[in-house]
N, CA, C and O atoms as a MOPAC input file, in Angstrom:
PM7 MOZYME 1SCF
protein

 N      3.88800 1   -20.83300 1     0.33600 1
 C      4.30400 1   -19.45500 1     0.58500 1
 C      4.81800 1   -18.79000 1    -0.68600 1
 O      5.19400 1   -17.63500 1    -0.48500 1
 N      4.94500 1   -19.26400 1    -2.08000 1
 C      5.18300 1   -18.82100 1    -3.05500 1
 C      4.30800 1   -17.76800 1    -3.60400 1
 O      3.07900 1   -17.78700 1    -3.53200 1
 N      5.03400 1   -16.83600 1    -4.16600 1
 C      3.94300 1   -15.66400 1    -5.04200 1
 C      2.96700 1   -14.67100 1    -3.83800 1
 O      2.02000 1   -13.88600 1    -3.90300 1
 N      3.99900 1   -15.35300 1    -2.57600 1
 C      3.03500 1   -14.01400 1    -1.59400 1
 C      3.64600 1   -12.94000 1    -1.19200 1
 O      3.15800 1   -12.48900 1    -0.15600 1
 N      4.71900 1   -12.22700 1    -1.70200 1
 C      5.08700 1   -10.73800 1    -1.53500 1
 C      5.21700 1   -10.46600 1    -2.63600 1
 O      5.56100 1   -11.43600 1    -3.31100 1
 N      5.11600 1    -9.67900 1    -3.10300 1
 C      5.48100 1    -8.93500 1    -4.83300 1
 C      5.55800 1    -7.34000 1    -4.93400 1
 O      5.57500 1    -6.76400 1    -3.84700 1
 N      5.59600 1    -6.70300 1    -5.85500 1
 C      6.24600 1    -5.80200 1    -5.98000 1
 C      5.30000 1    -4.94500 1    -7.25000 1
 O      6.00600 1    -5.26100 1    -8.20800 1
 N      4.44600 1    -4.28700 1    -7.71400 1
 C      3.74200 1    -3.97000 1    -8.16300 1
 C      3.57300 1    -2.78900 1    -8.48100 1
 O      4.55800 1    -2.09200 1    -8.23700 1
 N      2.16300 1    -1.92000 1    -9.22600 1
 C      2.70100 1    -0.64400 1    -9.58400 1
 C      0.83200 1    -0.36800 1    -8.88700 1
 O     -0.10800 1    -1.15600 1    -8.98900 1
 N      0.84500 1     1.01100 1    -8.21800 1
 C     -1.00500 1     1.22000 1    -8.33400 1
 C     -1.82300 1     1.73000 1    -9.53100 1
 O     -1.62800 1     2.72900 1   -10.22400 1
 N     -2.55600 1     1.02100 1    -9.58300 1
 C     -3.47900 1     1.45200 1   -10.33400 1
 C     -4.80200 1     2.41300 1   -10.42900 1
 O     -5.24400 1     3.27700 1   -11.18600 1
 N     -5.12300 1     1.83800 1    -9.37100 1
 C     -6.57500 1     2.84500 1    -8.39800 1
 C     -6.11000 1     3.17800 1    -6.98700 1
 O     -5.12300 1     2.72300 1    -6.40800 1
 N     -6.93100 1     3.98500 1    -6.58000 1
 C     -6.46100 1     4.63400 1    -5.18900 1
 C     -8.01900 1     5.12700 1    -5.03000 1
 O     -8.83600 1     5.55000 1    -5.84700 1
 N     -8.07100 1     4.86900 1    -3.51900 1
 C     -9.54200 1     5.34200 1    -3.07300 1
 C     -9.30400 1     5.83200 1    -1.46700 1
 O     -9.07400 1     5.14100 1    -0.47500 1
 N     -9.45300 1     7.30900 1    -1.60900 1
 C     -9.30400 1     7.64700 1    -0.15400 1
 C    -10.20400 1     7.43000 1     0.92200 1
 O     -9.93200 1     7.58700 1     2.11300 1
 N    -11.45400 1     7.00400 1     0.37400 1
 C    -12.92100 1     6.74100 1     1.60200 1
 C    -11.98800 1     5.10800 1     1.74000 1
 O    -11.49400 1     4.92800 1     2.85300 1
 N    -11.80500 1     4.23900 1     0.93200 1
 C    -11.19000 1     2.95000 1     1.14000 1
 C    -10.43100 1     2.94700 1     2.23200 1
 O    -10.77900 1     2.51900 1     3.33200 1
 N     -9.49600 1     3.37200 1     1.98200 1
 C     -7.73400 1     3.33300 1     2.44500 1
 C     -7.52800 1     2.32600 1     1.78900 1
 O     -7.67700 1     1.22200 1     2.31300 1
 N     -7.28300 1     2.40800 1     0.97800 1
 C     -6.95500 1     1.21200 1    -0.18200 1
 C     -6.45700 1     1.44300 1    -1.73900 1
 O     -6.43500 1     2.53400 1    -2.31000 1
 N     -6.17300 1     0.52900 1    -2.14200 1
 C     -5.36100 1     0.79400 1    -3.71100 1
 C     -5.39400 1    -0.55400 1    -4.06500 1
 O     -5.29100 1    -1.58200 1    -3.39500 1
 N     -5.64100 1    -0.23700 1    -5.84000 1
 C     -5.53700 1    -1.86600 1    -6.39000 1
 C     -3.94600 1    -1.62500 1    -7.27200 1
 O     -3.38600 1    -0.65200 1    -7.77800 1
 N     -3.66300 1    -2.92000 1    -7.13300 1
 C     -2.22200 1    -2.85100 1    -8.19400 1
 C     -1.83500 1    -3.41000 1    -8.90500 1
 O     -1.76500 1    -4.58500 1    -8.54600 1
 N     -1.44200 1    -3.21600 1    -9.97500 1
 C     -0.93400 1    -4.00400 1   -11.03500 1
 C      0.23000 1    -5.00800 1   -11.03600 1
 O      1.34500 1    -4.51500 1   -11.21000 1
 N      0.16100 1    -6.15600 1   -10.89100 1
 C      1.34200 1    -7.11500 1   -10.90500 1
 C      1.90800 1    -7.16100 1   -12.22500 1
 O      1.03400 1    -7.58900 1   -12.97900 1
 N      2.88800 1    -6.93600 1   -12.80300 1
 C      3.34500 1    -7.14700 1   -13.66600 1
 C      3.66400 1    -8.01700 1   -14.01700 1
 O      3.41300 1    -8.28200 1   -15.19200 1
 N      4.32700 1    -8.86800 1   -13.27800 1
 C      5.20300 1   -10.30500 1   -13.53700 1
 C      4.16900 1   -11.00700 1   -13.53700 1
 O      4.47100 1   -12.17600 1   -13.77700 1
 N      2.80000 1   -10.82600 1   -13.34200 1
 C      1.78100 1   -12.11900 1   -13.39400 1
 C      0.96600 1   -11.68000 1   -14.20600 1
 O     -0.16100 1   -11.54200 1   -13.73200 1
 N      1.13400 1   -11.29200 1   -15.66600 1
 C      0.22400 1   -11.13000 1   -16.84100 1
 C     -0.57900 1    -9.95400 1   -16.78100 1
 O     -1.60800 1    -9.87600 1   -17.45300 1
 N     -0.11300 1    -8.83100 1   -15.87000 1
 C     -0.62400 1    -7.73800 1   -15.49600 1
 C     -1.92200 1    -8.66200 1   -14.87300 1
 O     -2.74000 1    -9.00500 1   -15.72700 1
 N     -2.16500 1    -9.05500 1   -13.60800 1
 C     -3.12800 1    -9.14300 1   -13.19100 1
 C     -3.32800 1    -7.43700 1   -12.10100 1
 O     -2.41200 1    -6.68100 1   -11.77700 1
 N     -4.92800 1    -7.28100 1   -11.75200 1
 C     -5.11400 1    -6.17300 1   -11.28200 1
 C     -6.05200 1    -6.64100 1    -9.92700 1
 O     -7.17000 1    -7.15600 1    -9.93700 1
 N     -5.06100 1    -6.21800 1    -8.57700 1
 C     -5.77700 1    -6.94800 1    -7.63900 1
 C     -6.97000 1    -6.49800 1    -7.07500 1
 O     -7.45100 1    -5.63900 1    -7.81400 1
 N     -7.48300 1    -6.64900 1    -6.34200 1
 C     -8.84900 1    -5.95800 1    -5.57800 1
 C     -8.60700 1    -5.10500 1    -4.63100 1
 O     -7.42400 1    -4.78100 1    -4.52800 1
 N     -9.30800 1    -4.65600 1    -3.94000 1
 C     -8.87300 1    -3.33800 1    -3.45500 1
 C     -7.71800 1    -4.10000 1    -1.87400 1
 O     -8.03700 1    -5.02800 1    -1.13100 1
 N     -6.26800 1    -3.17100 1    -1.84000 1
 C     -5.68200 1    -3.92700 1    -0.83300 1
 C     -5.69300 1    -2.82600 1     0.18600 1
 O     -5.35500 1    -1.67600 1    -0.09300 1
 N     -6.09700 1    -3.21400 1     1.38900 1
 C     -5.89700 1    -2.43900 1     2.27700 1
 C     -4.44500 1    -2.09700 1     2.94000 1
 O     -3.70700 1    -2.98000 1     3.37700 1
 N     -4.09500 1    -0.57800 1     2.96200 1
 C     -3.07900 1    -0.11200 1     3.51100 1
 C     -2.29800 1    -0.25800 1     4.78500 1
 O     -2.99900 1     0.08100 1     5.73800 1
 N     -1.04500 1    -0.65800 1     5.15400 1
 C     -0.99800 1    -1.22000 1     6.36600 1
 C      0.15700 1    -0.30300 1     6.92600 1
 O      1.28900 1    -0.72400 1     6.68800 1
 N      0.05700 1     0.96700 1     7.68200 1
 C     -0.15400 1     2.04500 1     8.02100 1
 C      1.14800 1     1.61200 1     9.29200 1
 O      1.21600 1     0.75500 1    10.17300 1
 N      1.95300 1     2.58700 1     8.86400 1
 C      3.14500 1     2.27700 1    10.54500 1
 C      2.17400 1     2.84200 1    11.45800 1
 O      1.06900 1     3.28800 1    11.14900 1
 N      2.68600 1     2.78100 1    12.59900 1
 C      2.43200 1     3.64600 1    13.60700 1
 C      2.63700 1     4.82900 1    14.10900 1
 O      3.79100 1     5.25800 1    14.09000 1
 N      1.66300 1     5.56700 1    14.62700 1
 C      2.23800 1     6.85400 1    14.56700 1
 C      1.45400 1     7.76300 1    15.93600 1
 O      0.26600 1     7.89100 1    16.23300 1
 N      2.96900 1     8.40000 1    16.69700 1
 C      3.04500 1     8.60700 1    17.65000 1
 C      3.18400 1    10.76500 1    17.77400 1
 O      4.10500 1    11.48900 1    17.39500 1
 N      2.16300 1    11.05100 1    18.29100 1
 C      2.16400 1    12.50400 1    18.33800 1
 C      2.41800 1    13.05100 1    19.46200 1
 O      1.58200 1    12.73500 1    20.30900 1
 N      3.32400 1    13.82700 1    19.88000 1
 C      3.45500 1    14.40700 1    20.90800 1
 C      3.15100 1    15.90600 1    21.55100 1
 O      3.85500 1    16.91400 1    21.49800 1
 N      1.93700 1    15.71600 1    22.14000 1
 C      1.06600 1    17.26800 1    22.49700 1
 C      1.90800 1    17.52500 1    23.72700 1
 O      1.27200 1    18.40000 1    24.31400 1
 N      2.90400 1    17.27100 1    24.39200 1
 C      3.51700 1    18.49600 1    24.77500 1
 C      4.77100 1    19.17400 1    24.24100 1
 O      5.66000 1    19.73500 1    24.88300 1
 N      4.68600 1    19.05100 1    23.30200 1
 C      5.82400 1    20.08800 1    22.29300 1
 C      5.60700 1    21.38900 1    21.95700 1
 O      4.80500 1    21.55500 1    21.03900 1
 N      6.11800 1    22.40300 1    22.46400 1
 C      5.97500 1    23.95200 1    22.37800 1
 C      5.67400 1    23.70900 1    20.94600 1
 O      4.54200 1    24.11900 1    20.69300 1
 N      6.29100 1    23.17400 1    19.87800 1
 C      5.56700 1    23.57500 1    18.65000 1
 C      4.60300 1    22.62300 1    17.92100 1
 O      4.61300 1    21.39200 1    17.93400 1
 N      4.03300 1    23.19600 1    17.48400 1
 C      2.72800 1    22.31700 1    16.65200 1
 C      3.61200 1    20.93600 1    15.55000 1
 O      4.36800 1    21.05000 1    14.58600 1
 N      3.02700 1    19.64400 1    16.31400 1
 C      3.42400 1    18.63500 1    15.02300 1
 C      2.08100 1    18.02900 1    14.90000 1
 O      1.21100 1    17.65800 1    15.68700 1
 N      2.33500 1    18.09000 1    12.83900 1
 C      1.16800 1    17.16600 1    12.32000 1
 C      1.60700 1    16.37900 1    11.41600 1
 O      2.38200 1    16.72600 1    10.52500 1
 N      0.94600 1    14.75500 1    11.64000 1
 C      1.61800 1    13.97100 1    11.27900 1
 C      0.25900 1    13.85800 1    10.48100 1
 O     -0.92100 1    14.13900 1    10.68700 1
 N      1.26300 1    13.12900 1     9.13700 1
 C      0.31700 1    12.73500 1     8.23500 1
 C      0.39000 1    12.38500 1     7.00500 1
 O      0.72900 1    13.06000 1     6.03300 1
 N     -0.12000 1    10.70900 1     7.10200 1
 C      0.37000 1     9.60500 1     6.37100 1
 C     -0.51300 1     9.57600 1     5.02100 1
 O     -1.68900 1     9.88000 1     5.21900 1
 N     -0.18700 1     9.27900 1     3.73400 1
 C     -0.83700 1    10.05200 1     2.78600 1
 C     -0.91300 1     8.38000 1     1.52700 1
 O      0.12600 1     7.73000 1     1.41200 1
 N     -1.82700 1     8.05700 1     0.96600 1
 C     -2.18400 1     6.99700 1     0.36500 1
 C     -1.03000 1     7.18200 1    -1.00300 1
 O     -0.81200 1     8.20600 1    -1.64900 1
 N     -0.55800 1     6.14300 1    -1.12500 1
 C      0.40600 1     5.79500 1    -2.27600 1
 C     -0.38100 1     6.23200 1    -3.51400 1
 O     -1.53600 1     5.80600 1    -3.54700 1
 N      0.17200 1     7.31200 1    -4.95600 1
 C     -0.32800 1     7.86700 1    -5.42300 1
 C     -0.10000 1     6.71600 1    -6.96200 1
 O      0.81600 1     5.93300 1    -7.21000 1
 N     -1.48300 1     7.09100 1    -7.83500 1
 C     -1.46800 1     5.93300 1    -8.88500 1
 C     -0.08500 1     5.91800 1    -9.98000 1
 O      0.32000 1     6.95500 1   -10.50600 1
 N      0.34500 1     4.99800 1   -10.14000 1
 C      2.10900 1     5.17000 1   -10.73900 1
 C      3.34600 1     4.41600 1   -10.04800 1
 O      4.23100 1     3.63200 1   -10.38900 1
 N      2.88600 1     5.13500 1    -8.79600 1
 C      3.75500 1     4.83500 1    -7.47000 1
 C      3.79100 1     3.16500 1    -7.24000 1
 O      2.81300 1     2.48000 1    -6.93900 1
 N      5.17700 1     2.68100 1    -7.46100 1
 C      5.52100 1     0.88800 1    -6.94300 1
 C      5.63100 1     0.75000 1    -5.36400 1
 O      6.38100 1     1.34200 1    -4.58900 1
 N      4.55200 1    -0.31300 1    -5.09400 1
 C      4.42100 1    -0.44500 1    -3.85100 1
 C      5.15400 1    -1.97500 1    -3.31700 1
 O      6.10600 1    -2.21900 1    -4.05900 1
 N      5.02000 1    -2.77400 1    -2.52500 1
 C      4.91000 1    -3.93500 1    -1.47600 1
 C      3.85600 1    -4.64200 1    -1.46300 1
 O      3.23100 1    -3.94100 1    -0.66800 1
 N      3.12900 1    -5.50500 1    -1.71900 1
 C      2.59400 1    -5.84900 1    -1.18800 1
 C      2.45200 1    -7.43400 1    -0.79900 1
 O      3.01600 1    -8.40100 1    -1.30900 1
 N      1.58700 1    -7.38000 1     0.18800 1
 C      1.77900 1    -9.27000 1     0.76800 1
 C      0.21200 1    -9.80600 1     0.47900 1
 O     -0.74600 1    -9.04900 1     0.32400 1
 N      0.15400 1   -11.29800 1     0.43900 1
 C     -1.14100 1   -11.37300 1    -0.64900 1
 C     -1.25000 1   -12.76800 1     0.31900 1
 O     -0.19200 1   -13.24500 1     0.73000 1
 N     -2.32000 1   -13.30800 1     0.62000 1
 C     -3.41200 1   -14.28900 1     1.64200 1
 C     -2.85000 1   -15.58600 1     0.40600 1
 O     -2.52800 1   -15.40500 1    -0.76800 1
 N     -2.88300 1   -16.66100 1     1.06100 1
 C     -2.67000 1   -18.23800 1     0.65900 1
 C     -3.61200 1   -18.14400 1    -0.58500 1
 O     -3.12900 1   -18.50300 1    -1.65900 1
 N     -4.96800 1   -17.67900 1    -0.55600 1
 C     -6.12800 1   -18.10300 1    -1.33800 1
 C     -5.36100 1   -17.38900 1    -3.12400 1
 O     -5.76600 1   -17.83300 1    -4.19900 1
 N     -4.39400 1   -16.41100 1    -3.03700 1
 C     -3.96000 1   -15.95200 1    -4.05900 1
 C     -3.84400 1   -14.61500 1    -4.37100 1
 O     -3.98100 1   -13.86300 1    -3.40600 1
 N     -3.60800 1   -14.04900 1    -5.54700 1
 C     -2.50200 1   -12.79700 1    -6.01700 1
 C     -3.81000 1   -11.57100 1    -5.87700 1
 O     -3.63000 1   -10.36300 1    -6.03500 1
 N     -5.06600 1   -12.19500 1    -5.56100 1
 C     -6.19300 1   -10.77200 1    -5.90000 1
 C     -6.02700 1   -10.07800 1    -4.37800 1
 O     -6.16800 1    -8.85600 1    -4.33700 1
 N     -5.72700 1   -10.80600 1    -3.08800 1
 C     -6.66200 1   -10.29500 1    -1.87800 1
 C     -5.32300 1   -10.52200 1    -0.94000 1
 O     -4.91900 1   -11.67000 1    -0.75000 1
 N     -4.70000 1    -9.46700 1    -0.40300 1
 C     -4.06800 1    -8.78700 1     1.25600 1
 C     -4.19500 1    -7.42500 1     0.81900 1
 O     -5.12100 1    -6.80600 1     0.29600 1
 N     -2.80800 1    -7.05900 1     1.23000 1
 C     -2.79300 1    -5.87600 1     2.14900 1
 C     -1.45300 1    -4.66500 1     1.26900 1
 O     -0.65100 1    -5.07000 1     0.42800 1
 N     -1.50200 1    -3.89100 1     1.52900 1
 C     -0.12500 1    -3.21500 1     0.56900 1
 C      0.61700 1    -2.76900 1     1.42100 1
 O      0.21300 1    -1.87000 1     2.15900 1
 N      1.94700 1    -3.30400 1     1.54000 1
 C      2.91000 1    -2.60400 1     2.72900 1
 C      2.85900 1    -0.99500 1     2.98200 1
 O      2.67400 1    -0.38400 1     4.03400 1
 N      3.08700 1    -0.51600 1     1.65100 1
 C      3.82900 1     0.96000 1     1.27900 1
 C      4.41100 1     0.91700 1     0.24300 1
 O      4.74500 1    -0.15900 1    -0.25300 1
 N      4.65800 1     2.05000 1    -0.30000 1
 C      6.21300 1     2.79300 1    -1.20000 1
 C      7.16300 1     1.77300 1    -1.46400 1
 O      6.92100 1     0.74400 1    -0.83300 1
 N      7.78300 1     1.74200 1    -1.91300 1
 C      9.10300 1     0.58700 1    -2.56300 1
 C      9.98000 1     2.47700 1    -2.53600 1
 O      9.51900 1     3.43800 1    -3.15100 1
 N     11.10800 1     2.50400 1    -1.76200 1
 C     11.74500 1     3.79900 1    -1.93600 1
 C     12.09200 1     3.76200 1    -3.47100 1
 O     11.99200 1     2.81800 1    -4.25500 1
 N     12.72100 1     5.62200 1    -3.77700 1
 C     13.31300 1     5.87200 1    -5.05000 1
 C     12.12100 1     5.19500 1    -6.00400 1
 O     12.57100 1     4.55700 1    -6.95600 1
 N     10.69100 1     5.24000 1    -5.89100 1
 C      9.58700 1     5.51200 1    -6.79800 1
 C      9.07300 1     6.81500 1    -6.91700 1
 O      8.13900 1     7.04300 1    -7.68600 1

């Protein structure tokens, strides 16, 4: 279970993806493969007299994210989100 959450910066961002690759720093700048976004849930409510639109927006390149990474190693999971105060 070592080396499987980390803390990283994006590098690429692809909106047809939903995905972003990121730069690990602490591991020789490795640059992972594309990680898919793992999206809270999100709950809209159409009977509200006023209009709500919700809408969740891909971590922008710069931006330090989360992410959690598969046994096989540091290239291939998923990116939590945002790391706040980035």
């Amino acid at each position: 279970m070592r080396n499987q959450i980390r803390v990283g910066t994006v590098s690429t961002r692809s909106e047809e993806r939903q995905a972003v690759k990121v730069v690990i720093e602490d591991q020789e700048d490795l640059v992972t493969d594309w990680l898919q976004i793992i999206y809270p849930p999100v709950r809209v409510i159409t009977d509200s007299p006023v209009a709500v639109r919700m809408e969740v927006q891909l971590p922008a390149v710069g931006e330090t994210v989360l992410c959690v990474f598969l046994s096989s190693g540091l290239e291939t999971g998923y990116c939590l989100g945002r790391v706040g105060g980035t």
